[in-house]
C-alpha positions as CSV (number, residue, x, y, z in Angstrom):
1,X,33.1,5.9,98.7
2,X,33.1,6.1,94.8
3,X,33.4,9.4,93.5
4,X,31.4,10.2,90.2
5,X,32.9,12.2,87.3
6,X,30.6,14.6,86.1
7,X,32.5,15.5,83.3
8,X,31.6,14.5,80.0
9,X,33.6,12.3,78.4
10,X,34.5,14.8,75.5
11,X,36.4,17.2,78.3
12,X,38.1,13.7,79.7
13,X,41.4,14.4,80.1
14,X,43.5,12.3,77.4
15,X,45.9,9.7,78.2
16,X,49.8,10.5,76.6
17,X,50.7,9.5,73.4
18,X,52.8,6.6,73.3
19,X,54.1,6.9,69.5
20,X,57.1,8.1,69.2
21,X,56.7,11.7,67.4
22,X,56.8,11.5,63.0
23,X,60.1,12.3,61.7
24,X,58.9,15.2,59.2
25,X,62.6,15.1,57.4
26,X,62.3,14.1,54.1
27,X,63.0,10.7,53.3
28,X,66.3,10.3,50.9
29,X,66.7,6.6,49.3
30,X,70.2,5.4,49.7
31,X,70.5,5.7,45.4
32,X,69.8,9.8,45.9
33,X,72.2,10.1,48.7
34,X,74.9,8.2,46.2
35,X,74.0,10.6,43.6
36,X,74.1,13.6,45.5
37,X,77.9,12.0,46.9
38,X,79.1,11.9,43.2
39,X,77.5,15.7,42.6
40,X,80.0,16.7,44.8
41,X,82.9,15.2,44.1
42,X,82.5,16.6,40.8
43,X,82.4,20.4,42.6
44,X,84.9,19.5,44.7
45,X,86.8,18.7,42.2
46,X,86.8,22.2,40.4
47,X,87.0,23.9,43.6
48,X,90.7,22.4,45.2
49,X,92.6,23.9,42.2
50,X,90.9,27.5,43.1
51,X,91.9,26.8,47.1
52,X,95.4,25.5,45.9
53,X,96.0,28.7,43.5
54,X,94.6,31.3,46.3
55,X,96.8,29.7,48.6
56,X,100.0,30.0,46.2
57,X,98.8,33.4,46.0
58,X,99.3,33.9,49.5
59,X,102.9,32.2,49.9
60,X,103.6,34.3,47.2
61,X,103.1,37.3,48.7
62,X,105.0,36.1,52.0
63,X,108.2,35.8,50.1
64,X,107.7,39.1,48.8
65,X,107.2,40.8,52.2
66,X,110.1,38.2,53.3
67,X,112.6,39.8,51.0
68,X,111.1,42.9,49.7
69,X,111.1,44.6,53.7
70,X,114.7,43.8,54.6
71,X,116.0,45.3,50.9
72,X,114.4,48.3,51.9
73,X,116.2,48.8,55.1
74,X,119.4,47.5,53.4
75,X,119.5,50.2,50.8
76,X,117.8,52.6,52.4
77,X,114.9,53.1,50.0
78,X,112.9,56.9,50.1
79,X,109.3,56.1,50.1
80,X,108.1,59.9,48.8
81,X,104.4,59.2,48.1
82,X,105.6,61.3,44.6
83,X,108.1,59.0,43.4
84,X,106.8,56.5,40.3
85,X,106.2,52.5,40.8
86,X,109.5,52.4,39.0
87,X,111.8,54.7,40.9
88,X,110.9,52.9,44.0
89,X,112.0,49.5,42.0
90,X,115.2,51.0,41.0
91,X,116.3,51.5,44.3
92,X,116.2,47.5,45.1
93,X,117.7,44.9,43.2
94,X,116.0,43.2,40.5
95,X,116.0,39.5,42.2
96,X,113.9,41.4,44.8
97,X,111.5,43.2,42.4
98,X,111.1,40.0,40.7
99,X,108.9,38.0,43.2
100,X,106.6,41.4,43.8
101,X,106.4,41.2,39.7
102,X,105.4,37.9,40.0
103,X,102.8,38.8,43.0
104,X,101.2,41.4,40.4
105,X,100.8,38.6,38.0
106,X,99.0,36.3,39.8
107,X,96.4,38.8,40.0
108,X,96.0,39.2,36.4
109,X,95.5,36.1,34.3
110,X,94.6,33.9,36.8
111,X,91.2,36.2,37.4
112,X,90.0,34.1,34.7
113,X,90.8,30.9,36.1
114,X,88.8,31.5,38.6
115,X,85.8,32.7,36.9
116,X,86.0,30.1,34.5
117,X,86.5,27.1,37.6
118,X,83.9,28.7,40.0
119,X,81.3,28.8,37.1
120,X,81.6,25.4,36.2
121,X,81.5,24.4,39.7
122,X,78.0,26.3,39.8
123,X,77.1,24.4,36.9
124,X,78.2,21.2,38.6
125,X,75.9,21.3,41.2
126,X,73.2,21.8,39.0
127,X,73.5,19.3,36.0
128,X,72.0,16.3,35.7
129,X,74.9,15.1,34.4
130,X,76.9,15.2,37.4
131,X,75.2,11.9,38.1
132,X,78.2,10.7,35.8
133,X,81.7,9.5,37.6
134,X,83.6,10.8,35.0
135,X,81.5,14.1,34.9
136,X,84.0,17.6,34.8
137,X,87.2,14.8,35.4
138,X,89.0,16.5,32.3
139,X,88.0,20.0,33.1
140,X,89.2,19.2,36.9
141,X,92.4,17.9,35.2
142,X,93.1,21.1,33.1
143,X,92.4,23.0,36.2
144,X,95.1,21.1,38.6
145,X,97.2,21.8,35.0
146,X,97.0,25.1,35.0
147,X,97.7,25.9,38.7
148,X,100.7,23.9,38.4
149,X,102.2,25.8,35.4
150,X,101.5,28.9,37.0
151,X,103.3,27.7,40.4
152,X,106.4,27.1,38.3
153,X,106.0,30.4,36.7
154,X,106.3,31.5,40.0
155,X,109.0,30.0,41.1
156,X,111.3,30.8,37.8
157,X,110.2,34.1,37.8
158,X,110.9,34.7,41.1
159,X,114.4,32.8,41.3
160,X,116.3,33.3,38.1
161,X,114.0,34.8,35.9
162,X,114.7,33.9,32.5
163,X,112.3,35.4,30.5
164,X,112.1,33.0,27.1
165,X,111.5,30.4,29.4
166,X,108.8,32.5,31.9
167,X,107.1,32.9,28.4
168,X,107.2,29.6,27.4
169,X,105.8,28.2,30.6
170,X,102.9,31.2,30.4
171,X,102.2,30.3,27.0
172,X,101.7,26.8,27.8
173,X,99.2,27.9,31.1
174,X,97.4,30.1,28.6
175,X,96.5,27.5,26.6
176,X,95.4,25.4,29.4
177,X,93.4,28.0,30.2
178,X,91.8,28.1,26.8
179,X,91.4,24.1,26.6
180,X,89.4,24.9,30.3
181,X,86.9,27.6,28.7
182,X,86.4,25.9,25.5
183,X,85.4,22.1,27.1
184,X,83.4,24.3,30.0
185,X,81.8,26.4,27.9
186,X,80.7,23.7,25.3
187,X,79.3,21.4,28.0
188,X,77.2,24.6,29.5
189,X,76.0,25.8,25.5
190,X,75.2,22.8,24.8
191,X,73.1,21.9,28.1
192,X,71.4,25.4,27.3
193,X,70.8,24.9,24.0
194,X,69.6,21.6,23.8
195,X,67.3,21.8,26.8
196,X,69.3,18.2,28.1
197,X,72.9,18.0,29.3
198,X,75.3,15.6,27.5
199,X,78.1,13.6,28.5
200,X,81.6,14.9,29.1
């Protein structure tokens, strides 16, 4: 016996939708995701020297710990909370003092190193001009410049420490580090100033 629906056809139940669901992702053209690949190499770029100079940092302060802990057993050095920075240094050796000396420094000039590299990474990833290959390749060049000058430092202060040639090695990192402000901070006046971002 056929049965009758009685219900109108606007309460019918629906059959499923057979179409596949719309991808609501935005669509990116192959050309933007080849931009947007040479945007960040140029951050990239800027950001490896900062990694590389933390991470100096670091092995810098395990050879001071490596050989600054056993002196202090060796010679039997009084830690009185009273006693000066210097009193405690004079009961160690100088070859021991110098790679803690050299731990201190590394938190000094180099704070504007990174300053200097993080904000020019920032404005990496924001200029139009990144869409360039070549774009930040010489400030990413002074930057790998400077961390290498200051590893030497390091590594001469902390060795032999000989201090015309300490000073000639930090003279030449400080004027890396002044060839890095002046090209970053042109590129970014000028952007600013102009209201379009020129070449590097």
């Amino acid at each position: 016996m056929h049965k009758t629906n009685h219900f109108p056809s606007s309460l019918q139940p629906r059959p499923a939708h057979k179409h596949p669901r719309p991808n609501f992702l935005p669509y990116r053209s192959p050309l933007l995701r080849v931009f947007e690949n040479i945007t960040m190499a140029a951050v990239q770029s800027l950001l490896r020297p900062v990694f590389a100079l933390v991470g100096w940092t670091f092995a810098m302060e395990g050879w001071m710990y490596a050989t600054r802990l056993p002196a202090m057993t060796k010679y039997k050095v009084k830690t009185d909370p009273n006693f000066s920075k210097e009193k405690l240094n004079n009961q160690i050796p100088a070859s021991v003092r110098w790679k803690a000396d050299n731990y201190d420094h590394l938190h000094e000039a180099p704070t504007r190193f990174y300053a200097v590299a993080l904000g020019l990474a920032l404005y990496a990833s924001t200029s139009p001009a990144s869409l360039t290959t070549n774009f930040m390749a010489t400030e990413a060049n002074l930057a790998w410049m400077y961390v290498g000058l200051r590893v030497v430092h390091s590594i001469v202060q902390a060795s032999a420490n000989p201090v015309m040639i300490r000073f000639g090695i930090f003279a030449a990192s400080e004027i890396t580090m002044l060839g890095l402000l002046i090209k970053g901070a042109t590129a970014v006046w000028a952007a600013k100033s102009s209201g379009s971002v020129i070449g590097l």
